[in-house]
N, C-alpha and C positions, 0 to 999 in steps of 0.2 A: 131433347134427345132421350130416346128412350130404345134403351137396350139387356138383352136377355145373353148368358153365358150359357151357353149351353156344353157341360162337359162332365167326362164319369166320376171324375172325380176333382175337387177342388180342399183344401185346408181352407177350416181347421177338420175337415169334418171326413173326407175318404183321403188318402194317398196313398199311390202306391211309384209316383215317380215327381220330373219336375212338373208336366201338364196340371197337378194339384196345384203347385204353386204357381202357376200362370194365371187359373181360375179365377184361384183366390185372391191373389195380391193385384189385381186388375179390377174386382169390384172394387174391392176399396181403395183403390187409387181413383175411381170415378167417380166414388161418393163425396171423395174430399174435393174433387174438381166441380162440383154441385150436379152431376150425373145422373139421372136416374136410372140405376142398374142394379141386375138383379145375375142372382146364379141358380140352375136349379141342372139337380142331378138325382140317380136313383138311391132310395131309400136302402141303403144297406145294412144287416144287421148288426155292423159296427157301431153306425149311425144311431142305429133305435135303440142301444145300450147305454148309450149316455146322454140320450134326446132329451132326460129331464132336466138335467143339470145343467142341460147348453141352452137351453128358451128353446127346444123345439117344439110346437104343437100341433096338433092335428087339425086341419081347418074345417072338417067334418063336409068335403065336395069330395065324391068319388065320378069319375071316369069310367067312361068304355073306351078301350082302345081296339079296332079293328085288328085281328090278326089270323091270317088269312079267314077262313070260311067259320070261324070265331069270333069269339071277344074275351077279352082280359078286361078286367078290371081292376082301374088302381085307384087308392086314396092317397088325397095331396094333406103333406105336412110344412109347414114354415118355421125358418127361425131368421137367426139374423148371422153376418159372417161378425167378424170382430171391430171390422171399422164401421159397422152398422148398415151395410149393404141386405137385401130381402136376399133370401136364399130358400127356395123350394125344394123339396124333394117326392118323388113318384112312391109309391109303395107301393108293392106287390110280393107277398112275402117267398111265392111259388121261385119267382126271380131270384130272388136280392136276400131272402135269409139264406146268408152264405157266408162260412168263413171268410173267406177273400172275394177280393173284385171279380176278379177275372176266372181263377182257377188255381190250382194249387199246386204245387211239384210235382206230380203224378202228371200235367198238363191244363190244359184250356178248359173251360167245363163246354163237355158236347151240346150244349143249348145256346151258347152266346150269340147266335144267329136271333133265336127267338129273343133273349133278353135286350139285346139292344135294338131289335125293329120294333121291341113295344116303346123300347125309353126314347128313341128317333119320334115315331107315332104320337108318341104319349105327351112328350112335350109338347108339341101344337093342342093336343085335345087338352090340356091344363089349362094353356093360354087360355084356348076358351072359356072353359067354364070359368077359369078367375076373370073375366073379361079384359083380356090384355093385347094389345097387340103392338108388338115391339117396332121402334125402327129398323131397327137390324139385329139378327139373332147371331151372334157369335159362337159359331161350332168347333167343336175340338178333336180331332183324331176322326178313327173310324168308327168310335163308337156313337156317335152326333151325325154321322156324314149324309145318311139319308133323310136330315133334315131340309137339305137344300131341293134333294128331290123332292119331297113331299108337297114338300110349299111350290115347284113349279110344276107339279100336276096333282094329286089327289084332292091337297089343299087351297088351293088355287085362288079360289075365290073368296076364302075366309081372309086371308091376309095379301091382298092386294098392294098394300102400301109396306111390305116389309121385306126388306135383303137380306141376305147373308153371307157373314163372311167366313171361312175356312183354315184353320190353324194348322198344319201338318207340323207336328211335334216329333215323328219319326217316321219317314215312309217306310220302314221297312217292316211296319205294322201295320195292316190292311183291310184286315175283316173279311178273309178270303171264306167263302164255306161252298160246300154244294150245291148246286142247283136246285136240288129237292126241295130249298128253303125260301124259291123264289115265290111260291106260290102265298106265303105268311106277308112278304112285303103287299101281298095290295094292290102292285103297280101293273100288273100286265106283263105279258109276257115282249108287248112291242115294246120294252125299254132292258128287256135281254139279249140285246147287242153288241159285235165289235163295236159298235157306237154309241153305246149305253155301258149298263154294269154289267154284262157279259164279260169273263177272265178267264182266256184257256178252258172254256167248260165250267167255272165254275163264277159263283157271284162272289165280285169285289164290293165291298160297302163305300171303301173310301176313292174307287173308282167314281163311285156314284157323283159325292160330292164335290168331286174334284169339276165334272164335265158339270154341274146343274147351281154352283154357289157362285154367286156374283162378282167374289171377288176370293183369293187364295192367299195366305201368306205360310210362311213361314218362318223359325227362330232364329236367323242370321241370315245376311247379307248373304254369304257365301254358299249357304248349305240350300239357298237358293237356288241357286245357278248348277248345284253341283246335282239336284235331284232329275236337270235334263241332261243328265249325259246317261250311258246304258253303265256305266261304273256305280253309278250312286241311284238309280233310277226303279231299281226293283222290280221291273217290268215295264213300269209308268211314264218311262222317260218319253215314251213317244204322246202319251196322252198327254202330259205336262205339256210338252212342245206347243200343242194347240192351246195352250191356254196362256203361254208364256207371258202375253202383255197385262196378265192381269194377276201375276203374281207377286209379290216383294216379301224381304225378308225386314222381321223387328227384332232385333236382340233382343231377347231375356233382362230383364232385372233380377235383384235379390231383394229380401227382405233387410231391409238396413236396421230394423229394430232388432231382429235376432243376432243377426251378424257382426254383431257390432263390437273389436274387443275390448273398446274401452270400459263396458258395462255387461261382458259376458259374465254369466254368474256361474258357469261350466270348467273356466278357467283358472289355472294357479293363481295365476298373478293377471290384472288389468295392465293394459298399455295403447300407447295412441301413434301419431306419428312425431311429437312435439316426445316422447320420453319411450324409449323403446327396451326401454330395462325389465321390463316385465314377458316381453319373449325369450329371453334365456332363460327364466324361472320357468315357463310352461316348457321346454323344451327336459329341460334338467325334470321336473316332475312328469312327462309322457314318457322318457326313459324309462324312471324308475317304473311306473306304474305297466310297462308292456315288457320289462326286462332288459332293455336293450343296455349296451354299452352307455356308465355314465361318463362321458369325454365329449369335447367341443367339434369332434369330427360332422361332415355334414348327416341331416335328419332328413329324410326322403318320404313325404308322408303319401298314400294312395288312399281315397274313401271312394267304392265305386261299385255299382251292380258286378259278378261274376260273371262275366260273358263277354266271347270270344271278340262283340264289339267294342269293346273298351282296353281291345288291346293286350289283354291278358297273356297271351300266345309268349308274345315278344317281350314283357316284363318277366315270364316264367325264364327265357330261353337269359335274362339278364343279369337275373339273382345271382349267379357266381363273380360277373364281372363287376357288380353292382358292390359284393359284401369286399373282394379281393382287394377293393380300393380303399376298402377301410369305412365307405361309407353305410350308413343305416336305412333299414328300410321298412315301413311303416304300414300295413294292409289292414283295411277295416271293408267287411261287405257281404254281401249273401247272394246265392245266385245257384250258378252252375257246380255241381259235386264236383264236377272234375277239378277245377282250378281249387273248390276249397279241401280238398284231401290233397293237392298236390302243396299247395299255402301250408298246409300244415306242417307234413312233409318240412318242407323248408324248416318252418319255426325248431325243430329239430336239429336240422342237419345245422343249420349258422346261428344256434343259439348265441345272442347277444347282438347278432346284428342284423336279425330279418325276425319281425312280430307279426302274426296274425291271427286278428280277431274274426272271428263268422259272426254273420247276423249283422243288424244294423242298432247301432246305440248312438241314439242321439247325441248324448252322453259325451260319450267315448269320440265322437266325429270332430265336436266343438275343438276337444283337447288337441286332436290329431292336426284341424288346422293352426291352429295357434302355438303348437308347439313345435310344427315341422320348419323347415329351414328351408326344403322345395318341396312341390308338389307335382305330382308325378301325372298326367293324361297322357295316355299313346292311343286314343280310341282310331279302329280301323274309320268311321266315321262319327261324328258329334255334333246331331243338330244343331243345336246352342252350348250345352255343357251349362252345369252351375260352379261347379268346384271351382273350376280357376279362378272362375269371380268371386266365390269367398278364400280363395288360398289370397288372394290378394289385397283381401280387405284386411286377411290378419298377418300381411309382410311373410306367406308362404313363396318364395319364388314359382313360378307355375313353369314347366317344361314338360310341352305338349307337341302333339302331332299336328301340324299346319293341313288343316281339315276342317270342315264347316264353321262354328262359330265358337271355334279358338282361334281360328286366323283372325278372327275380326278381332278377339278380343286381347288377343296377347301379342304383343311387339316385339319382337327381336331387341335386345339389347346391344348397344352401340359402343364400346368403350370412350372413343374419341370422342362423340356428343355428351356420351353421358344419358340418350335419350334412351327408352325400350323399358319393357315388362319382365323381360324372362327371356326363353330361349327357346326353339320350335325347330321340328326334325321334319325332313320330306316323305319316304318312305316308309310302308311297315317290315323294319329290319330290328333285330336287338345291336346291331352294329352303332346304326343312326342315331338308337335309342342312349346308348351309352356314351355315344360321341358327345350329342349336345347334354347331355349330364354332368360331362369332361369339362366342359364351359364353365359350368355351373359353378362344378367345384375349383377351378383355377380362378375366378372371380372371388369365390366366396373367403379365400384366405387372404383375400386382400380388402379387411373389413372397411373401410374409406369408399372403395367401387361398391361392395356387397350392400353398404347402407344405404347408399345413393340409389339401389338399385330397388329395395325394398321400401325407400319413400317414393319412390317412381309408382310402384304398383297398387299403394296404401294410399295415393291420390285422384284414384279412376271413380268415376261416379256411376256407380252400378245401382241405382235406386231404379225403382218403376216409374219415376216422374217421366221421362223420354221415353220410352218404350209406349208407357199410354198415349204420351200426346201422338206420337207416330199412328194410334190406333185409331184414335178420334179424329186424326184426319181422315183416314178411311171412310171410316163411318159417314163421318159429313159428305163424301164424297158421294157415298151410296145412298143418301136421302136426297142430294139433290139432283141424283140421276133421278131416282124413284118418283121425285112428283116432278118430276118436268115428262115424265113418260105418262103420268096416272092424269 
């Protein structure tokens, strides 16, 4: 079995969300299962500043990649990812020497039409010239998405014997641009239709991939199902419909070596599920170090992009009922100015009981899980989410929004069983929000429930062992479609 990841970005090497760690922690989860799999993404100038010290080099094959009534040329580099998975990358420096992936504060950078139909394009023209031809090419988001087209027309004939399959990590990211940019893909104008990538007048990319990739998944059971209705659907809801039978959803994993608090090296103090004396020491040292109240009251931790999807609205609208109760609240994130001028704000007004950090510190994230008490998700939607699943590993209670793949992964808490994760609200209200918080903290002073609740949560197996194997059945699926058709 041979398979190629195709995505913009994977760890150790670009991230700018969790799609990097899906990448990445999926090679080498296939390497260890004897896989032969490979990940290849564009050359960033992130990438090419530290490409000496990571084994990247340059394989000395340059490419042409057709674009529109052009050509670009790119030069391929290799290295290796961490579990020793081959990892490619496209260069083209016109592209990809760029601060950021995507674009910067300011917005989107106005060419991303052209950057990702060469890195779409360009991946197939790699294959070739490395002489590779995958069983199944595994794409990611909208930036990969007109892989699947290419391969069932332009490319056709080059790779005959190879599928693909479809990750939607967030539909409500698309790759929508103008029209004017249909002419750079290549493909004709007969595949700019209501029934093609045609969108309102304008070209969808991940439209593309959706109607032309063999098989679709996405990061939870739920957030499955939830992207065919018009509420979660972003337009798409009707095009998903037609393709209904060929989608399912895989939960996310975490990295269990990073995540891990018996052997964090970020933390006060280590602890496990067998000695849990080492969570009150990180709790007592995240206070002191963000200012907060040092007292046993509850710690409320939030780590999470600024943006109105993550629920921010109703966490702002909470902060008064949240500190009035006495309890603490914890923000680490970078995003949208509005929320973090208003976050700051706060850190002001409830000095000692509401901290917020901007930006993203690795750092500072680790402490936050390990030393919070709950963890706080109200996302308006949540593909998969990672948080909960690390607030979980380090006995963060998680109280979240019952929405795509926190339902799957967070249980209601049972008194009378004894069984549950945590605690989950139905609506976006700060009412709901605070209600099941109310839960939280009436459990939590009755340390006996609170601990039994927090070994419930410290015993879920969030690794990528089950997520791959879920994928490699796919896979297999799609090779044995593929030569019983060839």
């Amino acid at each position: 079995m041979r398979i190629l990841i195709a995505s913009p970005e994977a760890v150790p090497f670009a991230k700018t969300g969790g799609l990097a760690d899906v990448a990445g922690a999926l090679a080498d989860e296939y390497r260890k299962k004897g896989i032969h799999a490979a990940v290849i993404l564009p050359f960033y100038s992130s990438i090419r500043k530290k490409a000496a010290g990571s084994g990247i080099k340059p394989l000395n094959i340059k490419i042409d990649v057709p674009l529109g009534s052009d050509t670009e040329s790119g030069l391929l580099w290799k290295g290796k990812t961490p579990g020793g998975a081959d990892a490619y990358f496209i260069e083209n420096r016109k592209f990809y020497d760029r601060d950021e992936l995507y674009g910067t504060s300011s917005g989107d950078y106005p060419d991303n039409a052209s950057r990702f139909i060469f890195y779409s394009r360009g991946v197939l023209e790699a294959l070739k010239a490395l002489g590779m031809r995958p069983d199944v090419i595994h794409c990611n988001d909208w930036q990969s998405a007109l892989i699947p087209v290419y391969l069932k027309r332009a490319c056709k004939n080059d790779f005959p014997s190879t599928s693909t399959l479809l990750t939607i990590h967030n539909l409500g990211y698309q790759g929508i641009f103008s029209s004017d940019n249909m002419p750079l893909t290549g493909l004709g104008w007969e595949t700019f239709t209501i029934d093609g990538l045609e969108f309102y007048g304008n070209i969808n990319f991940l439209k593309g991939g959706i109607l032309y990739s063999d098989v679709i998944t996405t990061v939870s059971m739920t957030y499955s199902e939830e992207i065919l209705t018009k509420e979660h659907g972003f337009g798409l809801d009707g095009v998903l419909q037609t393709r209904r039978n060929d989608i399912s959803g895989i939960v996310n994993g975490v990295d269990i070596g990073e995540w891990a608090p018996s052997r964090d090296p970020f933390i006060a103090a280590r602890f496990n599920k067998k000695d849990l004396s080492g969570k009150a020491a990180c709790k007592k040292s995240l206070q002191k170090e963000l200012g907060l109240n040092d007292d046993d009251r509850p710690l409320i931790g939030l780590v999470a992009r600024l943006s109105a999807q993550k629920g921010l609205d109703i966490v702002a609208e909470s902060v008064e009922g949240i500190t009035g109760s006495g309890a603490k609240l914890a923000v680490l994130g970078k995003g949208d100015n509005y929320f973090g001028n208003l976050f700051s704000q706060y850190s002001l007004k409830y000095r000692g009981l509401f901290s917020f950090r901007p930006g993203f510190d690795n750092t500072l994230a680790h402490k936050v899980y390990a030393g919070s008490d709950i963890f706080l998700m109200p996302s308006v939607y949540e593909p998969c989410g990672l948080g909960q699943l690390i607030a979980m590993r380090y006995g963060a209670v998680p109280v979240v929004k019952k929405t795509g793949g926190l339902a799957d992964t967070v249980a209601e808490y049972d008194i009378p069983t004894g069984k549950g994760t945590g605690f989950l609200f139905r609506g976006h209200s700060s009412a709901e929000l605070v209600n099941a918080l109310e839960k939280a903290y009436n459990l939590y002073y009755d340390k006996r429930l609170w601990n039994r609740l927090i070994l419930n949560a410290m015993s879920g197996d969030f690794s990528w062992r089950r997520p791959a194997e879920k994928y490699v059945s796919l896979y297999k699926k799609l090779i044995r479609k593929t030569q019983y058709h060839v």
